[in-house]
LUMFI-742533 format. One record per atom (N, C-alpha, C): residue in one letter; x, y, z. Coordinates in steps of 0.2 Angstrom, whole numbers, plus 2048, in hexadecimal, padded with zeros to 3 digits. Example, Ala and Ser with C-alpha at 12.3 -4.5 7.8 and 13.67 -1.06 7.14 Angstrom:
BEGIN
A8427E4827/A83E7EA827/A8427F0827/S8407F5823/S8447FB824/S840800827/
//
This chain:
BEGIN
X837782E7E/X836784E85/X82E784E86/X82E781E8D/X826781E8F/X825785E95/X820786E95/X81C78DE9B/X81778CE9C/X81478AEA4/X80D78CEA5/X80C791EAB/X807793EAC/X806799EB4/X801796EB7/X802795EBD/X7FE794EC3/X7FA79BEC7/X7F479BEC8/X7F27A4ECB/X7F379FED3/X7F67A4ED8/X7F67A3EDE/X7F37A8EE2/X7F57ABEE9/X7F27ADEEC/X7F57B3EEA/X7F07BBEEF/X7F47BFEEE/X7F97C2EE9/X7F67C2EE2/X7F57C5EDB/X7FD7C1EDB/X7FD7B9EDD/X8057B8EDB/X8057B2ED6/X8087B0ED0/X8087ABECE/X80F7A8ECA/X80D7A3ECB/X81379CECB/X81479BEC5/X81A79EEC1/X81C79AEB8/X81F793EBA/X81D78EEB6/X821788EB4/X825788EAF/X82D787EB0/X82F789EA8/X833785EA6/X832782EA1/X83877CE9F/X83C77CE9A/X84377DE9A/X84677DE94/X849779E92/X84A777E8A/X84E770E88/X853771E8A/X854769E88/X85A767E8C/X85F76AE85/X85E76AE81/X86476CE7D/X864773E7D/X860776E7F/X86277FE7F/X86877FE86/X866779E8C/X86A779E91/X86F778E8E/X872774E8B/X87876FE8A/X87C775E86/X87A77AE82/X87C77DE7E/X87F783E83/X87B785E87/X87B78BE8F/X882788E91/X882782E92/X88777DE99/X88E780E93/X88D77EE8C/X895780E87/X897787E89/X89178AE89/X896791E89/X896794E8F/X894790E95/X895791E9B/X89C78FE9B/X8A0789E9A/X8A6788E9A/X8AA78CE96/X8A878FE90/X8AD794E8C/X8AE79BE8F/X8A779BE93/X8A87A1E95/X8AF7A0E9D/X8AD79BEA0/X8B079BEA5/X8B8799EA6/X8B8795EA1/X8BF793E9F/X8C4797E9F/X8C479DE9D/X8C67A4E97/X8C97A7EA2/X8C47A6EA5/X8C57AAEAC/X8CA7A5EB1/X8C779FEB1/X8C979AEB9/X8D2799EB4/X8D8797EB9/X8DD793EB6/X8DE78DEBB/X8DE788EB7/X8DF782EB8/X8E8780EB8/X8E977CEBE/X8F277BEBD/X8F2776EB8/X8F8775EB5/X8F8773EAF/X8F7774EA9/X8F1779EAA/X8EF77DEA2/X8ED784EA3/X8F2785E9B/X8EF78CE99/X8E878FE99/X8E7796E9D/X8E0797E9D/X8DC798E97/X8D6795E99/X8D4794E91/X8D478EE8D/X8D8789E8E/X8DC782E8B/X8D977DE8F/X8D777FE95/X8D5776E99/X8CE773E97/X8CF76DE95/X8CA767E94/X8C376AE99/X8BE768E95/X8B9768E9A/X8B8765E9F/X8BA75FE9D/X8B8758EA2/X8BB75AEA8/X8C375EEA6/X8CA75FEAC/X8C8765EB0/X8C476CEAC/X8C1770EAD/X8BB76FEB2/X8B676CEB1/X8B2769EB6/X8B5768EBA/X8B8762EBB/X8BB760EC2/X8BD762EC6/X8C1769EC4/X8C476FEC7/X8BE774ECA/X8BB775EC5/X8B577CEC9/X8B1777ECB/X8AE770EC9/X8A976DECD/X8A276FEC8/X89F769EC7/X89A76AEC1/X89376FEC4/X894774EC9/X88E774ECD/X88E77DEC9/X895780ECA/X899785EC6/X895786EC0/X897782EBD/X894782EB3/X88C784EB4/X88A77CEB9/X88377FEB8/X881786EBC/X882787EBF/X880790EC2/X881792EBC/X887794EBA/X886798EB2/X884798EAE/X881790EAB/X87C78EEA6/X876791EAA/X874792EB0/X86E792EB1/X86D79AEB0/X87179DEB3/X86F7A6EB0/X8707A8EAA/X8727A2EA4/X8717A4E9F/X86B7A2E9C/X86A79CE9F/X86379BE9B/X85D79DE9F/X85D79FEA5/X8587A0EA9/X8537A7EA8/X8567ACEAA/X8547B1EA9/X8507B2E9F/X8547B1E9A/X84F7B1E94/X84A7ADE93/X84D7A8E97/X8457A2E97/X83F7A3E9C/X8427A8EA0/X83C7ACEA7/X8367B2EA1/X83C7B7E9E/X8397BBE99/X8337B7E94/X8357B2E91/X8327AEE8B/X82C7AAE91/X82E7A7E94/X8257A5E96/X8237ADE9B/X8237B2E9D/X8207B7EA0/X8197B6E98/X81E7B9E93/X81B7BCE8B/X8167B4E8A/X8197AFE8A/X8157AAE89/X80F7A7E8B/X80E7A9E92/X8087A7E96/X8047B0E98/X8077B6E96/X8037BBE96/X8057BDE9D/X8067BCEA1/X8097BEEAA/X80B7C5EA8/X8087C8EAE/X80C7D1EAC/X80E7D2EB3/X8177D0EB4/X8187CFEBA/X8187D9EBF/X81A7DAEC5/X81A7DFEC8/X81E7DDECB/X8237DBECD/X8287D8ED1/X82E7D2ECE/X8317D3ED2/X83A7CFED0/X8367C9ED2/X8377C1ECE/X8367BCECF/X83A7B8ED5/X8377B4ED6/X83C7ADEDC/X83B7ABEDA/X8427A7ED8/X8427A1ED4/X84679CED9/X841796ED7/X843790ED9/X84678AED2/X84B788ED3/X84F782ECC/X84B77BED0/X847778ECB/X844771ECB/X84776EEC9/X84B76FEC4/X850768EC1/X85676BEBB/X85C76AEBF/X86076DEBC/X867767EBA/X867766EB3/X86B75FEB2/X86C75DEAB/X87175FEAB/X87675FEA3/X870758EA1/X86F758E9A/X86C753E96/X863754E97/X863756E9B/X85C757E9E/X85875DE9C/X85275FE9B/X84F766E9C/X84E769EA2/X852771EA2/X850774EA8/X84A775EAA/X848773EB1/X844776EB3/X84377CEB7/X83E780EB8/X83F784EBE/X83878AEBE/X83778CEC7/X830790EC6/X832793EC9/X82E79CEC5/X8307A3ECA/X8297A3EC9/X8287A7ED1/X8247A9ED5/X8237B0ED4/X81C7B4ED1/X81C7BCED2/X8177BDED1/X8187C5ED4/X8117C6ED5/X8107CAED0/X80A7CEECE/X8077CEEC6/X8027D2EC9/X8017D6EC2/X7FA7DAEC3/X7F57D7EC6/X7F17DCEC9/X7EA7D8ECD/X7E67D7EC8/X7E17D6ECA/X7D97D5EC5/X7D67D9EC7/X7D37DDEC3/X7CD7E4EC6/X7C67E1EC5/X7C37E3ECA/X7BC7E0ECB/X7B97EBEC9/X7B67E9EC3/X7B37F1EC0/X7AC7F4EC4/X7AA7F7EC5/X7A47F9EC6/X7A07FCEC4/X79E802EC4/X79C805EBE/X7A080AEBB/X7A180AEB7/X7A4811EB0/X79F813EAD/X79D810EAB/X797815EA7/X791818EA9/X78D81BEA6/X78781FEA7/X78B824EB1/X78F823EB0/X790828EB6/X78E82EEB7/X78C833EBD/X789838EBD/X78E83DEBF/X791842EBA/X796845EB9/X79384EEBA/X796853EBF/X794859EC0/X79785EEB8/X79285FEB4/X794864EB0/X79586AEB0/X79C86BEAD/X79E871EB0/X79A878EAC/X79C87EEAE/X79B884EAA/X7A0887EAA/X7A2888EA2/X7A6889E9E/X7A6890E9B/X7A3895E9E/X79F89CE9B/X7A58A1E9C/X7A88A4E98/X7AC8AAE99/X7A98AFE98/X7AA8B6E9D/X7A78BCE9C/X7AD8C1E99/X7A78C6E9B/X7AB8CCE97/X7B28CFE9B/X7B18CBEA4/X7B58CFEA7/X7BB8CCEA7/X7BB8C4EA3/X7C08BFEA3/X7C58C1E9E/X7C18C5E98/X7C58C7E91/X7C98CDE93/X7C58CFE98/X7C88D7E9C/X7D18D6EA0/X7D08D1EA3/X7D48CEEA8/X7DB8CCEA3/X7D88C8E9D/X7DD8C7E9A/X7E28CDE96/X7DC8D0E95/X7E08D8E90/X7E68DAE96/X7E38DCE9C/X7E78DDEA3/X7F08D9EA2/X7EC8D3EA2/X7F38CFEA2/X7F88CFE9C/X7F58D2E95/X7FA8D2E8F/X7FE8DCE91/X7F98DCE95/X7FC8E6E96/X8028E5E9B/X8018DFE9F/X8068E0EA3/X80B8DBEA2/X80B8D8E9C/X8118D4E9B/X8148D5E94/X8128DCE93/X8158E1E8C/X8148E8E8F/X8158E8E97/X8158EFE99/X81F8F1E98/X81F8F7E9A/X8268F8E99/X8298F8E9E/X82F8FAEA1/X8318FAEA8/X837901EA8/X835906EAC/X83890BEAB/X83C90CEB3/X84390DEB3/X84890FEB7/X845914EBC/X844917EC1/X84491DEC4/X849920EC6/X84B926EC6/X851927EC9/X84C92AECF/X84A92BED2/X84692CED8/X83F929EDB/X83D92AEE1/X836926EE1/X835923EE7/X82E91EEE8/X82F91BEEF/X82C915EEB/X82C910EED/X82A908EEC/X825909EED/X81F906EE7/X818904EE6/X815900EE3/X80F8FBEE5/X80D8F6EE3/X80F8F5EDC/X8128EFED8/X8138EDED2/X8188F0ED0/X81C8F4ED4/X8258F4ED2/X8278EDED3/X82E8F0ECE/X8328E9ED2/X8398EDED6/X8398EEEDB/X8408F0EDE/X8458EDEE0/X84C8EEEDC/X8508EDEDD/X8548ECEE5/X8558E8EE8/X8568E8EF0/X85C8E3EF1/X8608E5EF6/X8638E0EFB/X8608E1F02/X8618D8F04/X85D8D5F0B/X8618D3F0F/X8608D2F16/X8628CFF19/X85F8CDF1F/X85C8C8F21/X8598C7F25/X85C8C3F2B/X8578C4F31/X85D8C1F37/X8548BFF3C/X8568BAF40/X8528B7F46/X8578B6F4A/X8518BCF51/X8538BCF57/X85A8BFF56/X85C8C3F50/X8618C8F4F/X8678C3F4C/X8698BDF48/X86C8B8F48/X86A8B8F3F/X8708B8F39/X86B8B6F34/X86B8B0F32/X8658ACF2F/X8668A7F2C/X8678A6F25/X86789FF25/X86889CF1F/X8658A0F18/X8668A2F13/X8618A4F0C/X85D8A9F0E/X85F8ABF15/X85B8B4F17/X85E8BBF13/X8638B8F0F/X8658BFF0E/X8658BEF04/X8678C5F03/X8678C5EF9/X8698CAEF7/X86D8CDEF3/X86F8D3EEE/X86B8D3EEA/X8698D9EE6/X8688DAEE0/X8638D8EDE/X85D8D5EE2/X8578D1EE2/X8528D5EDE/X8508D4EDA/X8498D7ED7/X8428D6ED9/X83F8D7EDE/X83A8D6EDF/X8348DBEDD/X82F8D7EDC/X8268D9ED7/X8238DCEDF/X8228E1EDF/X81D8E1EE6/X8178E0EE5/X8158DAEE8/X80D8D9EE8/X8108D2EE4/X8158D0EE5/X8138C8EE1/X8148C4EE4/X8148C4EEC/X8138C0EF2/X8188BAEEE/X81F8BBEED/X8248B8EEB/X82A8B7EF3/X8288BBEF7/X82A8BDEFE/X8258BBF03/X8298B9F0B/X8248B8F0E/X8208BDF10/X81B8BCF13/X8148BDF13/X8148C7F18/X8148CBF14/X8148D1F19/X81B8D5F15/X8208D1F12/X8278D3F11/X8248DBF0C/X8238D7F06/X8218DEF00/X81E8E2F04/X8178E5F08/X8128E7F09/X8168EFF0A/X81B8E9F0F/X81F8F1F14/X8258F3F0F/X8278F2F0A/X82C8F6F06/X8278FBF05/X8218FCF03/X81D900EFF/X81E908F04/X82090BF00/X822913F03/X82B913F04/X82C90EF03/X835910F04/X83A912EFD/X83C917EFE/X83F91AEF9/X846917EF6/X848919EF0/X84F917EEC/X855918EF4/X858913EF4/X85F916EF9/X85D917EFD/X856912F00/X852914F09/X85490DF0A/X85590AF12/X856905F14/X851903F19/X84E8FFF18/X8498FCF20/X8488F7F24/X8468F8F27/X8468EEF2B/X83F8EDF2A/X83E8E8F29/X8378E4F26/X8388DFF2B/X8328DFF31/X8318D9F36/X82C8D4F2E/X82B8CDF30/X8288C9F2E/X8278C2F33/X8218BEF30/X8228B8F35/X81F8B3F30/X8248AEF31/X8268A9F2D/X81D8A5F2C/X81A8A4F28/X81589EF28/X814896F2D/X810895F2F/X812890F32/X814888F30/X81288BF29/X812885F21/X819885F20/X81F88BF20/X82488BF1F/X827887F1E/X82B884F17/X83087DF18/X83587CF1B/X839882F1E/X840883F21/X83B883F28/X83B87BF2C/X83A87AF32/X83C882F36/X844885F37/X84688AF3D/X84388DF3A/X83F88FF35/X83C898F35/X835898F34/X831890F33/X82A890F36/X826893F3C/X824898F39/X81F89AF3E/X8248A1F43/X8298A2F41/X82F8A6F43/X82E8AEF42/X8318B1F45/X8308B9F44/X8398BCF42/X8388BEF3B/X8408C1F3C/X8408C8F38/X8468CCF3A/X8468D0F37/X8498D3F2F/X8478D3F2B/X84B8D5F25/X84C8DEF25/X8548DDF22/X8568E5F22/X8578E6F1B/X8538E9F17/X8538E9F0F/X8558F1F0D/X8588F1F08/X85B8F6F06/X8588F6F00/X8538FAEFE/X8518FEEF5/X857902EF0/X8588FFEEA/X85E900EE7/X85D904EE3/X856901EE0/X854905EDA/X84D902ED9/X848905ED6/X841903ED4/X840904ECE/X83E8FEECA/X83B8FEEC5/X8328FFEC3/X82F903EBE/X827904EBF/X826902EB9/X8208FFEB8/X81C8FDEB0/X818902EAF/X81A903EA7/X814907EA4/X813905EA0/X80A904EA1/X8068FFE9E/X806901E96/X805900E91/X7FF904E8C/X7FA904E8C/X7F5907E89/X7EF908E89/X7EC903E83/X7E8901E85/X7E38FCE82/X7DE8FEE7D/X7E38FFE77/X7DF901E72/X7E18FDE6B/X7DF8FEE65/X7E18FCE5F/X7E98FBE5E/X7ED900E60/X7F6901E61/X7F78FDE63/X7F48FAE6B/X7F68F7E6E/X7F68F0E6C/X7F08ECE6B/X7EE8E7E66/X7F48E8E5F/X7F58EBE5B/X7F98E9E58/X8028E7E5A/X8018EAE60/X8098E9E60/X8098E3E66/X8068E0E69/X8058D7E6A/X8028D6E67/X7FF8D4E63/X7FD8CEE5F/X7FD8D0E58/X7F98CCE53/X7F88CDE4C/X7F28D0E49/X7EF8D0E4E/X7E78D5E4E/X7E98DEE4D/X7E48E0E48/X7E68E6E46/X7DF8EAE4B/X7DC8E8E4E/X7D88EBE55/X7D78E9E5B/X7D48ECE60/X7D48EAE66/X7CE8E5E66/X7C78E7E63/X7C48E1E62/X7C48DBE60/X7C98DAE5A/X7CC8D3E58/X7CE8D2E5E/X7D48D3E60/X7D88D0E66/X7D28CFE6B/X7CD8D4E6E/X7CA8D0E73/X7C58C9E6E/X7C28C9E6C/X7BF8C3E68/X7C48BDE68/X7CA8BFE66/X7CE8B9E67/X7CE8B6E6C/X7D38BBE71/X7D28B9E7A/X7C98B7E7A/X7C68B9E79/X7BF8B5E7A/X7C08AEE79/X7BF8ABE72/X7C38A4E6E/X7C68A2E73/X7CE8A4E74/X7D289DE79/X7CE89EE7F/X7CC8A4E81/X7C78A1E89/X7C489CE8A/X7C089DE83/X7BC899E84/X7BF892E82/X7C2891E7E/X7C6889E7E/X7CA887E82/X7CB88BE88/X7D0889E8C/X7C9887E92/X7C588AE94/X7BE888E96/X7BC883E96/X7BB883E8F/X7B887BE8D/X7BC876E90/X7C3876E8E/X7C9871E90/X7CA872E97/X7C9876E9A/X7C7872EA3/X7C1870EA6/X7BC872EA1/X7B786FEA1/X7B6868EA1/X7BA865E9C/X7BA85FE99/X7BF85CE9E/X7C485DE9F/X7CA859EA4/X7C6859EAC/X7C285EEAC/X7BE85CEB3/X7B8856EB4/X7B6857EAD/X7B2852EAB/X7B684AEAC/X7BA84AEA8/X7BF845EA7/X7C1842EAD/X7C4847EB2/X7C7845EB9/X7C2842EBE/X7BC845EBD/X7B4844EC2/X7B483DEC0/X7B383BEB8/X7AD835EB7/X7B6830EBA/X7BC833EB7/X7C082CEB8/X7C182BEC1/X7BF82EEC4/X7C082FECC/X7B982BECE/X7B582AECC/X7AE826ECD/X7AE821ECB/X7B3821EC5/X7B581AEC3/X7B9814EC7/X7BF819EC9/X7C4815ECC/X7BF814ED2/X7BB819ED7/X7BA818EDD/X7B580FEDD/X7B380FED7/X7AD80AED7/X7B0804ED6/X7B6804ED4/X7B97FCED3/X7BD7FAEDA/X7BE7F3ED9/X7C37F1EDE/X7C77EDEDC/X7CD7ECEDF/X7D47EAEDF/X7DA7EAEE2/X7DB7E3EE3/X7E27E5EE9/X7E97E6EE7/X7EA7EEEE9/X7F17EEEE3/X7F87EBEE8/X7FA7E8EE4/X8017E6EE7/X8077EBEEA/X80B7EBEEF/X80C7EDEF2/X8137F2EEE/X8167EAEE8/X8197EEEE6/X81A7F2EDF/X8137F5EDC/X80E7F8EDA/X8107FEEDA/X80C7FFEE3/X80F806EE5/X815807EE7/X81A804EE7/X81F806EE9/X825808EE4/X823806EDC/X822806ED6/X82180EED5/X81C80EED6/X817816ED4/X81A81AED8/X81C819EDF/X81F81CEE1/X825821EDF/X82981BEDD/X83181CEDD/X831822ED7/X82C821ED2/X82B825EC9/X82982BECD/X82482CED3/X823833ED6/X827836ED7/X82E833EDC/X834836EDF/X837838ED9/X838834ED4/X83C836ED1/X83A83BECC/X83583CEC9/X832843EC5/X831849ECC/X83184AED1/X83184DED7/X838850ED6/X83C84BED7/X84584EED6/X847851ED0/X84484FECB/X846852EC5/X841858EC4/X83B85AEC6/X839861EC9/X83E864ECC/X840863ED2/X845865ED8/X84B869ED2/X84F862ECE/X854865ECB/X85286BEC9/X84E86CEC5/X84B870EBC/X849877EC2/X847878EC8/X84987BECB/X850880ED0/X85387AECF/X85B87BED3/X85A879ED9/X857875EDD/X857872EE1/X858868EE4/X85D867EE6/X85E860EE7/X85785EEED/X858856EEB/X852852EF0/X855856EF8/X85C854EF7/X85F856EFF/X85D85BF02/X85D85EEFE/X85A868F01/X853867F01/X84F863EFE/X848865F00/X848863F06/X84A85CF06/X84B859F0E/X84B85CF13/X850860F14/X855863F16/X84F86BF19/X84A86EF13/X847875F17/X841871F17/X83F86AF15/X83886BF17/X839865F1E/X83E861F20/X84085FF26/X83D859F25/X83E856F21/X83B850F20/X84184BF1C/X83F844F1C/X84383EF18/X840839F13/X845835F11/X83F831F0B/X83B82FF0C/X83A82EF12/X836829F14/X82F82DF17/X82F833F18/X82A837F18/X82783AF13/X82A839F0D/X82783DF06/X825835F04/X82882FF05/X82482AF01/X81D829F06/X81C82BF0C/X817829F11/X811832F0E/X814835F0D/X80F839F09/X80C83AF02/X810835F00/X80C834EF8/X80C82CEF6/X80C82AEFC/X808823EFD/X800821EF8/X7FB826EFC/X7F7825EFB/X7F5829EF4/X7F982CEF0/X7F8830EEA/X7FA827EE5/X801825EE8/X80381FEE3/X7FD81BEE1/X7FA819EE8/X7F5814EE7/X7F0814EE4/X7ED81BEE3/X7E881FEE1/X7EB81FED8/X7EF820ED5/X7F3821ED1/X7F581AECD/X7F6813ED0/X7F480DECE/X7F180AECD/X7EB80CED2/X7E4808ED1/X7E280CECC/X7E2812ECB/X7E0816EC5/X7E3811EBE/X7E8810EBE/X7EE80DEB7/X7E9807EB7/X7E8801EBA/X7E47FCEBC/X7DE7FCEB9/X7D9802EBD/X7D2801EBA/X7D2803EB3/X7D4808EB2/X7D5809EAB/X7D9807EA5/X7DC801EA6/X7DE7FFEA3/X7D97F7EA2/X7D67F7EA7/X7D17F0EA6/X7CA7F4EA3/X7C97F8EA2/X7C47FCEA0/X7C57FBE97/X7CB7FEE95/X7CF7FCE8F/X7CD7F6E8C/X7CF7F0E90/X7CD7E9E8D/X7C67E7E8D/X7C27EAE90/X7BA7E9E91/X7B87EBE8E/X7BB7F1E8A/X7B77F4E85/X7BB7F2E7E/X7BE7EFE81/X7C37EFE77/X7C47F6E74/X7CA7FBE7A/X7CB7FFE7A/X7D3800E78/X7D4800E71/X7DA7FFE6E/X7DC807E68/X7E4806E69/X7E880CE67/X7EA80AE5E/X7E780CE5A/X7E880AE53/X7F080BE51/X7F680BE4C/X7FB80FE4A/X7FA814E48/X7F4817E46/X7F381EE44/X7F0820E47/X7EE81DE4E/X7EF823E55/X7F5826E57/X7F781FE57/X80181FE59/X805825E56/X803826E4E/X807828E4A/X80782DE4B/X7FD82FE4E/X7FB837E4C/X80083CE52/X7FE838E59/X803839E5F/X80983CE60/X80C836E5B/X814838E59/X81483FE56/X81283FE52/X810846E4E/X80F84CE51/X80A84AE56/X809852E5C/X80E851E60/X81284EE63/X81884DE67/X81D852E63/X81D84DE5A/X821851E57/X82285AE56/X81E85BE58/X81D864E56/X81D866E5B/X81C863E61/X81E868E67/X826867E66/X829862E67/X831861E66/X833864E62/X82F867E5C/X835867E57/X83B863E53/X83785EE52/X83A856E4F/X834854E49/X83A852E46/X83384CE40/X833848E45/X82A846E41/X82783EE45/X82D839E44/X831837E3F/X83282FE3E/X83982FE42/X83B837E43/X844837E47/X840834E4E/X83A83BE51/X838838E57/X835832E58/X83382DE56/X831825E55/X835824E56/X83A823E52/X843820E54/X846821E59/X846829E5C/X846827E64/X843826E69/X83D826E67/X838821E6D/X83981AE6C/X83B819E67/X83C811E66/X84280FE68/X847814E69/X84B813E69/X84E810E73/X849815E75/X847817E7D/X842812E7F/X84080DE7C/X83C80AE7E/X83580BE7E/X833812E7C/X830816E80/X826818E7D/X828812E76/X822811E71/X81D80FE76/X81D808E77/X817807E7B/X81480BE81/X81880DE85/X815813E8A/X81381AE84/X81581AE7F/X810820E7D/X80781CE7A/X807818E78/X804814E78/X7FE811E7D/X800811E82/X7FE810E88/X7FA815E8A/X7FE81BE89/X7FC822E8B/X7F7825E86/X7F6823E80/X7F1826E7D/X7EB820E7D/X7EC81AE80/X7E5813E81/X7E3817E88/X7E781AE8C/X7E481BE92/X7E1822E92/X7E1826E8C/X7DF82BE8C/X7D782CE89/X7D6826E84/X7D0822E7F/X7CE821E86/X7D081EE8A/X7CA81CE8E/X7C981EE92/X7CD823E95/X7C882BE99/X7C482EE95/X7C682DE8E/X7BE830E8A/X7BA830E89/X7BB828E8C/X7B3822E89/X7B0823E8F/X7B3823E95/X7B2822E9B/X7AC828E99/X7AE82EE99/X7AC836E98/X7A6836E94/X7A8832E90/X7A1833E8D/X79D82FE8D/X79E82CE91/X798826E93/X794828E9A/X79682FE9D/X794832EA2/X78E837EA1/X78D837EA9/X78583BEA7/X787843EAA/X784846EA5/X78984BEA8/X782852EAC/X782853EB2/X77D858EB9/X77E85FEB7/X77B862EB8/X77D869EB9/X78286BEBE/X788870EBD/X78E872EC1/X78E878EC2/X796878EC6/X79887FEC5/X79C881EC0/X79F887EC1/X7A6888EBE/X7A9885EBE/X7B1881EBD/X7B587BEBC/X7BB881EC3/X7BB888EBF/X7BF88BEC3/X7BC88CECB/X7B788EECC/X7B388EED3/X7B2888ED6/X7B3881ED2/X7B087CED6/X7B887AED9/X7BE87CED5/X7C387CEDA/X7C4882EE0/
//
């Protein structure tokens, strides 16, 4: 087989592909065996008639269509690989010579990554963040470990207050009429966890065990249920029962019975430690995301069209499989936030394109710097995969090999190398906080 590429306009270019005539000859035999076995010929048993008689019958044009989609497509794969073409689109093919005894010819037309014109990456002027945790951060988190090892006691009497959770059935109505998912039994609600709309919690606060009230509220204007944006409706909520946290005291006792620290200063010191490594590490991703965003901004490249439509389709679909892992279908989003496919791919249009030309520049970056994934990066990867999973490395290899799925981890860890080449080849200015600068 022979193969050359022509670059043409508009990131599109032309394979020439020719294959021998004996791989055809051999395509046209089993084009016949295959066919044989299906067509019947009067006169003969299916399967039993002469080729020559067989031909005559379906007409030699029949064979060759089926020799050609046997040979075509693997001969399209083999010169893609041969000539280095990294297509982005379903090829046109045109047949230039198709003829028992002969070599096939024929050229598919596609379009193909672009070429990135880079700009600057390096020496970038990158905002440094500050990464300093205080005393009150360490405080904050003690706070959070007391209330997520607080206990929760029943009341048999009482009135609703902030950081209960009370027990309620709802019913909500607009314009005196109820709608759809206004209503609930046996609901457990946190007050004060702005889990409700805007106003709902405030007004339980004072209502007692087996006290019933109407809570007006008005719907946000942001709502995603188009009828109740911006709406005023009544809920009739019924308190069933009230649960109350009681915290412990933050002391040595305490410290022991969450963690493995036998004091309250070990534990806070620790909490110091992950603060501050968790600091560092949005320190550094802020970094990361600044110099690769100055990067991509400084190159140019014309992404094809269908690139982003590409990028697109993988946002919808990690979108939908959020939606599942929630309990909600694509239809239902549709459906409260009033919208269609065609509205969600015209709102994440401009994240795709942003997100390809990203994939592009960074990946031309890679090759300008002879920025390569050793197997004992591969291996080490697999390895930290493996221990989040809960799998040996070489079961999980197997199934990434299995899945196709080796080179995109591969990819994923060359693209990572080179946001950290990017990153440290950055100049790094005085900042904010990484939390205050959002």
């Amino acid at each position: 087989m022979k193969a050359t590429a022509e670059r043409l306009e508009n990131n599109q270019v032309t394979i020439e592909v020719e294959v021998d005539a004996e791989q055809f000859t051999k395509a046209m035999d089993q084009a016949y065996r295959k066919l044989v076995g299906k067509v019947t010929v009067p006169g003969f048993r299916k399967g039993k008639t002469p080729r020559v008689v067989f031909e005559n019958f379906v007409g030699k044009a029949t064979l060759y269509n089926e020799a050609v989609e046997l040979v075509v497509p693997d001969a399209y794969m083999k010169a893609v690989k041969t000539t280095g073409v990294e297509p982005v689109s379903q090829p046109q093919l045109d047949l230039v010579q198709v003829e028992e005894g002969k070599p096939v010819v024929f050229k598919a037309t596609v379009r193909v990554k672009p070429d990135v014109k880079l700009g600057q990456y390096t020496g970038l002027q990158v905002t440094k963040p500050v990464s300093e945790v205080t005393g009150d951060d360490i405080e904050n988190e003690l706070k959070k470990l007391q209330e997520r090892h607080a206990r929760l006691n029943n009341l048999e009497e009482g009135t609703v207050q902030q950081a209960d959770i009370a027990l309620i059935d709802f019913v909500g109505r607009k314009d005196g009429v109820e709608f759809e998912g206004g209503a609930g039994t046996d609901y457990s609600l946190e007050i004060g966890s702005g889990s409700f709309v805007p106003g709902f919690e405030d007004q339980l606060a004072g209502v007692a065990i087996g006290e019933t009230r109407e809570v007006t509220v008005t719907f946000p204007e942001d709502y995603p249920n188009e009828d109740l944006k911006g709406q005023e409706a009544v809920f009739t909520v019924t308190v069933k029962g009230i649960k109350r946290k009681e915290t412990a005291a933050l002391d040595d006792e305490f410290a022991k019975d969450v963690s493995e620290f036998d004091t309250l200063e070990e534990l806070r010191a620790d909490l110091s430690n992950k603060l501050k490594e968790a600091a560092e590490k949005r320190a550094q991703q802020q970094i990361n995301g600044e110099a690769v965003s100055k990067a991509v901004e400084n190159a140019e490249v014309d992404i094809p069209d269908e690139m982003i439509e590409t990028r697109l389709e993988e946002m919808i679909e990690n979108m939908e499989r959020r939606l599942m892992q929630q309990g909600m279908t694509m239809e239902n989003y549709f459906k409260y936030t009033n919208s269609n496919l065609d509205d969600l791919k015209k709102s994440l249009r401009d994240d795709a394109a942003r997100g390809v030309k990203t994939t592009l520049v960074l990946e031309t970056i890679a090759k300008q710097e002879n920025i390569e994934v050793s197997d004992e990066d591969l291996q080490n990867e697999i390895a930290r995969m493996a221990e989040n999973y809960q799998q040996e490395p070489e079961v999980l290899r197997k199934i990434l090999e299995g899945q196709n799925q080796l080179e995109y981890v591969r990819d994923s860890l060359q693209q990572q190398k080179t946001i950290e080449f990017i990153a440290e080849k950055a100049e790094l200015v005085e900042g904010t906080n990484p939390e205050e600068a959002e």
